[in-house]
N, C-alpha and C positions, 0 to 999 in steps of 0.2 A: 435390447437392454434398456433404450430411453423406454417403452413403454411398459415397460417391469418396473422400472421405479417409481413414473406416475401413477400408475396402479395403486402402488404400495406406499405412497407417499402419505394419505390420510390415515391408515394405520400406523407407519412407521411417527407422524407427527404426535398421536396420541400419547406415547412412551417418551415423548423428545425430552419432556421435564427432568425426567431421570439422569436422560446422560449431561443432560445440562448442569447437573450440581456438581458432577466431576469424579473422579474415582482415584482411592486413596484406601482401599483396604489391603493393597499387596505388599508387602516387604518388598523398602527402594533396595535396588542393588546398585545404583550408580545414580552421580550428576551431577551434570556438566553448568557451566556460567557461572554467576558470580556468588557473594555471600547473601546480597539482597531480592536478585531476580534471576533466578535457576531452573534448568527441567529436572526433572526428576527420572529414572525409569524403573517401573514399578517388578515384582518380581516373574508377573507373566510377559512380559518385553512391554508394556504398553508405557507412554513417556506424557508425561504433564511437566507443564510453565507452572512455575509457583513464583507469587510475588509476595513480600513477606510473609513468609509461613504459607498460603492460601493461594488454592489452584487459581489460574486464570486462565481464562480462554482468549484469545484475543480475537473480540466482533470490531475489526476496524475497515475504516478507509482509507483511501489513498485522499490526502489534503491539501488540493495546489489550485485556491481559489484564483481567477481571473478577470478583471473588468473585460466589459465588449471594447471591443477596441485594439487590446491589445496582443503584442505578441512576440516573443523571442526572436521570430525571424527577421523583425522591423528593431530589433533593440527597444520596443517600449513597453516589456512587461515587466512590472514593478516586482520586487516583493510583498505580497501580501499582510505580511507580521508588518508595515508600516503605511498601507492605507489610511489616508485620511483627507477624503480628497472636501469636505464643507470645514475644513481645520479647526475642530470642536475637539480634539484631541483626546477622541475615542475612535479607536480604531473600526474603522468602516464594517470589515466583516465579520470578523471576532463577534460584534455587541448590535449593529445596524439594519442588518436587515430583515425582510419582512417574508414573511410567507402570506403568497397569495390562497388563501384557503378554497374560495371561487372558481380561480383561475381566470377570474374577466379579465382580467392586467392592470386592474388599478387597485389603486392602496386603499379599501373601504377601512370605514370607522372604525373597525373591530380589530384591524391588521397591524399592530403596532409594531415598532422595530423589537427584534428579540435577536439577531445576530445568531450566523451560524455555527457557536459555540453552545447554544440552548436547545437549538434542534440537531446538532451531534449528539447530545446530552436527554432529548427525546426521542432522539432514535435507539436509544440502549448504547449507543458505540462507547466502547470503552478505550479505543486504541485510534489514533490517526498514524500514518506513514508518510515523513516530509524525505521527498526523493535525493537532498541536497542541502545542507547550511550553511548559510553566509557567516564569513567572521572577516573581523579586522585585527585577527593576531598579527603581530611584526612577524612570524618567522615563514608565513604566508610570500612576502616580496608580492611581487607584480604579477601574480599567478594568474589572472584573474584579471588584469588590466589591459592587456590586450587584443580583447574585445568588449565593445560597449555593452552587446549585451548580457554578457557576464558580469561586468562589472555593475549594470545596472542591478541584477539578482543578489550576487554576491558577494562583492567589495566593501562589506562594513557590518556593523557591528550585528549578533543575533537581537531578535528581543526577546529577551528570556522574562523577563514581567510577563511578558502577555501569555508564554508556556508555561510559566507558573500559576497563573490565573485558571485558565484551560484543565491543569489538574486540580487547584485547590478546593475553586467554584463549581465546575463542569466532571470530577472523576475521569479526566481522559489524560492516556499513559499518551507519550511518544516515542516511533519508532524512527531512530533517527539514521539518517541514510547519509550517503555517497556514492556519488556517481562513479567515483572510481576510472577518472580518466575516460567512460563514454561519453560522446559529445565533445571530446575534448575538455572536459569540465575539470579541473584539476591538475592536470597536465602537464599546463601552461606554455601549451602552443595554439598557433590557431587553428581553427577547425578545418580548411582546406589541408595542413598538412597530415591531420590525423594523430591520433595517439597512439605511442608504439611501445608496447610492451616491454622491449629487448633495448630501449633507449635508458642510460641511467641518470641520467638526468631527468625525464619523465618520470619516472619512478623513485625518485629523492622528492619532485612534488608532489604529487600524490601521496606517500607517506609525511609529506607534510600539510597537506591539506587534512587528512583521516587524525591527523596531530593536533590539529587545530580544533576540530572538533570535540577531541575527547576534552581539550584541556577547556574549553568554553564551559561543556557540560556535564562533566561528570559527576559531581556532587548535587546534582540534582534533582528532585523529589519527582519529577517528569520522565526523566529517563525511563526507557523500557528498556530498550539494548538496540546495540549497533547492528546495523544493517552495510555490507559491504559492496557495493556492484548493484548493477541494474540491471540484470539477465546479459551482463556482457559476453559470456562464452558463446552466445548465440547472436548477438545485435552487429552483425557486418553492416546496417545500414547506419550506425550510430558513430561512424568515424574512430573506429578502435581494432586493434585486432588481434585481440583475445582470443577467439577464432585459429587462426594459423599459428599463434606461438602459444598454446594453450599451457604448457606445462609451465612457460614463463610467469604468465599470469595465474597459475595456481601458486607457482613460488611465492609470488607478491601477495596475493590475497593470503598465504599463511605467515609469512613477514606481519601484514600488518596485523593479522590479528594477535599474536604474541604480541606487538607491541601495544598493542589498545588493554589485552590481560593484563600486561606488565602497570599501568598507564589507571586502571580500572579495574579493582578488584571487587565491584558490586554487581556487575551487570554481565549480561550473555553477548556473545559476538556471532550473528548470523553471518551466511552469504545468499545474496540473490541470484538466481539462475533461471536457466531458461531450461527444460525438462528436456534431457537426452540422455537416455538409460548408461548407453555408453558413456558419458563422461562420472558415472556413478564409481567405477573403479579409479579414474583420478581423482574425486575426491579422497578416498582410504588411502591413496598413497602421497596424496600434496596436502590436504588438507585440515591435518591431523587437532590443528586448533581452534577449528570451527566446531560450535555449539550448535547449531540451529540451522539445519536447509530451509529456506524460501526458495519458491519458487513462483514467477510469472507464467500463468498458464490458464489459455485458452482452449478447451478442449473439447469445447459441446456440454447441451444440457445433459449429460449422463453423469459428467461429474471428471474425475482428474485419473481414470482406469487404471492404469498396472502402475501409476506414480508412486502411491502412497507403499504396495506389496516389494515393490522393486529398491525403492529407499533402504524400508525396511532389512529389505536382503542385504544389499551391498555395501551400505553405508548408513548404517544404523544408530540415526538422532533425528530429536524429534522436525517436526517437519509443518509450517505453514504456508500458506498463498499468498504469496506479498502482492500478486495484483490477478483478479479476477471479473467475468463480466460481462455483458453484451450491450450494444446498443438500443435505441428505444426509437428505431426509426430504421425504414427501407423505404425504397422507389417504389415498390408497390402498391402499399397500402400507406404511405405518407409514415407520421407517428405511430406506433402501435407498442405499447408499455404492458401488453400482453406477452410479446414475443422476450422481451426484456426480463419480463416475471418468470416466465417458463424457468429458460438459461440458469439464471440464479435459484429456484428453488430447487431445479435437478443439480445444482452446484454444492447446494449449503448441505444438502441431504448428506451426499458423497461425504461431505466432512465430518457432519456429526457419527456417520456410520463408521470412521478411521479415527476418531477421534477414543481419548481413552475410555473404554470401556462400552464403546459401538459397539452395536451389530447391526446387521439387516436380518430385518424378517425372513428373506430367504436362504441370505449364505452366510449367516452366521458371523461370527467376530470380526472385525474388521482390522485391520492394521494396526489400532491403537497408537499410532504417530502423529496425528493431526492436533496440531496446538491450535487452529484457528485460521483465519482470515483477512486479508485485506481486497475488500470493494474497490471495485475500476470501475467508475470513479464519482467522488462525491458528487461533484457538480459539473455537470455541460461546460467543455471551453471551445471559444469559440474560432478558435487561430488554428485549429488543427488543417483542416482545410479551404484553402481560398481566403476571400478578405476576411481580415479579422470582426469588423462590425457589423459581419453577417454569420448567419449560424447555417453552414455551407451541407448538404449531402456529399459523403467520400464515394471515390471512382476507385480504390486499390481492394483487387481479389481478397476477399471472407471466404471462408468455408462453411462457415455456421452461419450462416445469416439466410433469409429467404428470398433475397435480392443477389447474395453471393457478392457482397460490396461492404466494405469497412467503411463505417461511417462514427469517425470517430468523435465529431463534435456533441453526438447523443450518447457518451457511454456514461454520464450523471444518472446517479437513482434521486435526483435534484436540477432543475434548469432552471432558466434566468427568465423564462416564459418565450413573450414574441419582444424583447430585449426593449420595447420603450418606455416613458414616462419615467421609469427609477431603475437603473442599472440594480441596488440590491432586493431586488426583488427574487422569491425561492417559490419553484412550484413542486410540489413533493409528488413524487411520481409515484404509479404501484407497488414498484419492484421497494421504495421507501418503506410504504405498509408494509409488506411482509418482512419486515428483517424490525421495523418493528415492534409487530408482532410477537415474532419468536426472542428476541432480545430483550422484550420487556415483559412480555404475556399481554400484550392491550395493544390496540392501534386505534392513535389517540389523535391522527395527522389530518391533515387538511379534506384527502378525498371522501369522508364519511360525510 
């Protein structure tokens, strides 16, 4: 299969423009989410995002900029939305940094600061995914105060100026998320005891954290729609256990989305998931107020296989990648942003071929459920593993990889370079150009 699609990948890119404008000549029979940002499902079953009035696809990525240095596991990773670390009171990465066009790792004459709001903004991305929002609502209490490094993240206020900027200056929507009690994020216990689904008092804060949220941002101009969970039905290593009391946690995740409906009448309410066909019947039976599957999935450069067909069947709405991706590095051959390229362009193929009004050159129509995308991940963090002020190779079993080793500090289609002389420093990787490319029709980035 992967070498049926490369094959056919230069033919099938030729037609790409086509489906890229969208398809809207079927009579809607249905659609779900809000009055201002809604799928549609057209009358041959095929489902499009529309954001006022006009299709969208969503080319995004996942957005959780980090200095070297730091890390959740040490309590010192900041919030991003309030870097400012020379106190010129412009936000460090928003506006700051530079892209090393060279890649020598110094800042030549030509490299000015542009901040990676201008190269989201060059890369075509229309959408970013923030996995979690801080707020300083009162009805929050000490949720979050517990541990430092929550409280460091997320104990105070959002900064919505700088999300309003982001869409007004930049066109980029946000998908706004909740951890949903994994990591214990929301919870409001500590992480050693874990979050327990069947507790109600856990689940009074979590609906009130998902409260907090709505009520910060709903009225506005950035909103894309809500995102609920982070592949929790799958994530036993994330301190939750969504997993063993599953039907509990589908209770909960359809609680809260009636109340985010009730709460938000403009916008669509997702949930995040982890791809297991069998949990596709508990959604039709728990999940009846969810708009939009997402799904986090790793599954080879062939693309996302019986995902998109299987949806379709058993629980049928539209359907995107909330986190997608490979790294750009193995033990073998050091860096290699070939292996990285592959991954992702047998990925994006898959979408566009499921997306409305796909096909493949070979088998024909595709699913028609694919709303689009989120990239794993913008940029190289460096805490993933080992010290944080080193950008570490991972030691945990990959399947897909040519080393067979997850090495998550390289999953950026963006990195900080060899991390000296200017922490905001951006090197745009290949896997960058091609999404580009297809996102803009021109690659206009650094490595030409």
């Amino acid at each position: 299969m992967k070498r049926i699609i490369i094959l056919l990948s230069a033919a099938f890119f030729l037609i790409l423009s086509y489906f890229q404008q969208g398809f809207c000549s079927e009579k809607i029979i249905q659609t779900r989410g809000g009055t201002k940002v809604f799928a549609v499902q057209h009358e041959n079953g095929d489902w499009e995002l529309m954001v006022d009035g006009k299709p969208y696809f969503i080319k995004g990525v996942l957005f959780s900029p980090v200095k070297i240095g730091e890390s959740p596991g040490d309590a010192t990773m900041r919030d991003w939305m309030y870097y400012d670390d020379n106190n010129n009171s412009v936000n460090d990465m928003a506006y700051e940094v530079w892209v090393d066009k060279n890649r020598n790792n110094i800042q030549d004459e030509d490299e000015k600061p542009v901040g990676d709001f201008q190269i989201l903004k060059d890369l075509g991305c229309n959408t970013i995914r923030l996995y979690h929002l801080p707020s300083d609502n009162a009805l929050l209490g000490d949720i979050y105060r517990h541990d430092k490094s929550l409280q460091l993240q997320y104990d105070h206020a959002p900064n919505k100026e700088l999300l309003r900027d982001l869409h007004k200056t930049y066109s980029i929507r946000v998908i706004m998320g909740t951890f949903l009690g994994s990591w214990t994020i929301g919870a409001g216990v500590p992480y050693k005891e874990g979050c327990d689904y069947t507790n109600k008092q856990q689940r009074e804060n979590i609906k009130k954290s998902v409260q907090a949220m709505v009520e910060d941002h709903k009225d506005e101009s950035y909103v894309l729609m809500w995102l609920l969970g982070n592949e929790n039905n799958i994530a036993t290593w994330s301190q939750c256990n969504a997993r063993t009391h599953i039907r509990e946690y589908y209770q909960l995740v359809n609680e809260i989305a009636k109340m985010v409906h009730e709460m938000d009448p403009l916008h669509p309410v997702a949930v995040c998931e982890g791809y297991i066909p069998g949990d596709l019947l508990l959604y039709k039976k728990y999940l009846t107020d969810i708009d939009i599957v997402a799904y986090n999935a790793y599954m080879g450069d062939a693309g996302f296989h019986d995902l998109w067909d299987e949806t379709k069947k058993l629980f049928d709405r539209p359907v995107f990648i909330s986190e997608y991706g490979l790294f750009s590095y193995n033990t073998i051959d050091g860096v290699n942003e070939e292996q990285q390229l592959d991954y992702h362009r047998g990925c994006y193929i898959d979408m566009m071929i499921n997306r409305a009004g796909g096909k493949s050159p070979v088998f024909g129509k595709g699913a028609g459920n694919c709303i689009g995308g989120v990239i794993f991940d913008y940029l190289d963090r460096w805490y993933m593993d080992g010290q944080p002020s080193v950008q570490n190779p991972g030691n945990k079993y990959w399947s897909h990889s040519k080393d067979h080793k997850d090495h998550e500090e390289y999953f950026g289609i963006t990195s900080m370079g060899d991390g000296k002389h200017n922490y905001f420093k951006r090197q745009l990787k290949c896997a960058y150009d091609f999404y580009q490319k297809q996102w803009t029709g021109k690659a206009v980035s650094s490595n030409e």
